[in-house]
C-alpha angles and dihedrals in degrees: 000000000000126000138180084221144021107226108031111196110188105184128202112224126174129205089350085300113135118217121214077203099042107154114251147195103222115205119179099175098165091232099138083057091239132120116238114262091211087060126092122215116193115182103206097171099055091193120154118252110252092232133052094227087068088053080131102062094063085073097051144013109237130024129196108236141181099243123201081191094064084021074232150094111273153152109276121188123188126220103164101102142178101292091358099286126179163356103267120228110188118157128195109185123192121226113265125280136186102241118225122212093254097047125131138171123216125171132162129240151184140188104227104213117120104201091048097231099100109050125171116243119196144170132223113220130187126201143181097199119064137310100267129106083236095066094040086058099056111026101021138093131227093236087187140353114210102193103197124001120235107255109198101057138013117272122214115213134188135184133194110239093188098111083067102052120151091016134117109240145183118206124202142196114205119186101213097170106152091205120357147115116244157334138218131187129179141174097018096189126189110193119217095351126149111233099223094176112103105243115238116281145189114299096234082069077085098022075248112189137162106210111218108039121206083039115226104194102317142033150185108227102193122186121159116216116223086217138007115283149142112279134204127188124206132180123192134185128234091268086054094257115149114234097169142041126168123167092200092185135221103349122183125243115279138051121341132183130197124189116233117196114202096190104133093020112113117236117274147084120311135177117237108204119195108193114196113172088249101048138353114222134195138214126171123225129201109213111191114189 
């Protein structure tokens, strides 16, 4: 459950060549606390936490936390809300891979609860479309249901990917738990995957620029796209919480602008993320009150 990173790539060479489509273990073990910026979070439910101290979680779906439960960094997803409301629907959905033939996933996980009444239940989902609940919906498959999760240790899964060799693939995780308490998940491993998600570059890959920067109330984030292509904008603050997430569709090829508004934000230094199905490019932003 510790790692000296968070994201191992052990790549496969041959004869001193270097392969685009090496094959890969792919470890994302949370262990810098921080959430992936290659992931996407989509709280579907939008229910308020039932206490004040997870203020947080009404703003995004899943948190990296330091857990005395995995004695470890991990993803922890809420489902006690105000009057007991529900059932939560947080999704955290890794960037795409080609899967091998020989590829598996595997991850730990806990229901947090501490009386044992009030345990997490989950699915694991794969699909070949975006990464949208949307598209999981339509075109995905449920890979595996815990319902509900074990309570008293932590439980190591693991799943066969090999129907879905030689394909590009999103997996999810989706917290469904109608009235619970919480939900952690650490070392999510994908064995002799290929990591067909384009890691995070420069952000001169898409010229990409906040003006102005530090940000006082509003700003022009301008990127230009080399061809036309689906885009996706993500902002996140410094603890890795998402605060914005905007699927801005099929844009052309060129320079393109979006307005961000940091009214409500509180001041500090965030990460603003642009996805095209070909790259994913960063760019931090300082907001001052």
């Amino acid at each position: 459950m510790k790692g000296p990173i968070q994201l191992l790539i052990v790549l496969l060479l041959a004869a001193g060549s270097f392969s685009a489509q090496a094959q890969e273990t792919i470890v994302y073990d949370f262990e810098d606390g921080l959430m992936p910026e290659s992931f996407t979070l989509i709280n579907r439910d939008m229910l308020v936490p039932n206490s004040p101290e997870d203020a947080g979680f009404a703003d995004t779906a899943w948190m990296v936390i330091e857990s005395g439960l995995l004695e470890s960094f991990a993803a922890l997803s809420l489902s006690w809300y105000v009057d007991d409301a529900g059932p939560a629907d947080d999704w955290m959905i890794l960037p795409k891979i080609t899967v091998a033939e020989g590829s598996t996933l595997s991850w730990t996980a806990i229901s947090t609860t501490s009386s044992g009444n009030f345990p997490d239940s989950y699915q694991v989902l794969i699909n070949a479309g975006e990464p949208t609940f949307e598209s999981f919906e339509a075109n995905g498959a449920i890979l595996l249901t815990v319902d509900p999760e074990e309570s008293e240790s932590p439980q190591m899964r693991d799943i066969s990917l090999a129907d879905y060799a030689g394909q590009d693939v999103h997996i999810a995780f989706r917290n469904i738990t109608p009235s619970g308490d919480a939900l952690l998940i650490d070392d999510i491993t994908i064995t002799e995957g290929i990591l067909s998600s384009t890691p995070a570059l420069a952000p001169d890959h898409f010229q990409l620029q906040v003006q102005p920067n530090p940000v006082q109330g509003q700003a022009i984030i301008q990127y230009t796209l080399e061809h036309s292509s689906p885009a996706q904008l993500i902002v996140r603050n410094i603890n890795g919480q998402q605060v914005m997430q905007a699927n801005l569709g099929q844009q052309g090829a060129g320079q393109q602008h979006v307005y961000w508004d940091t009214a409500g934000l509180a001041a500090g230094l965030y990460t603003i993320t642009v996805q095209t199905a070909e790259a994913v490019g960063t760019i931090k932003a300082m907001v001052q009150p």
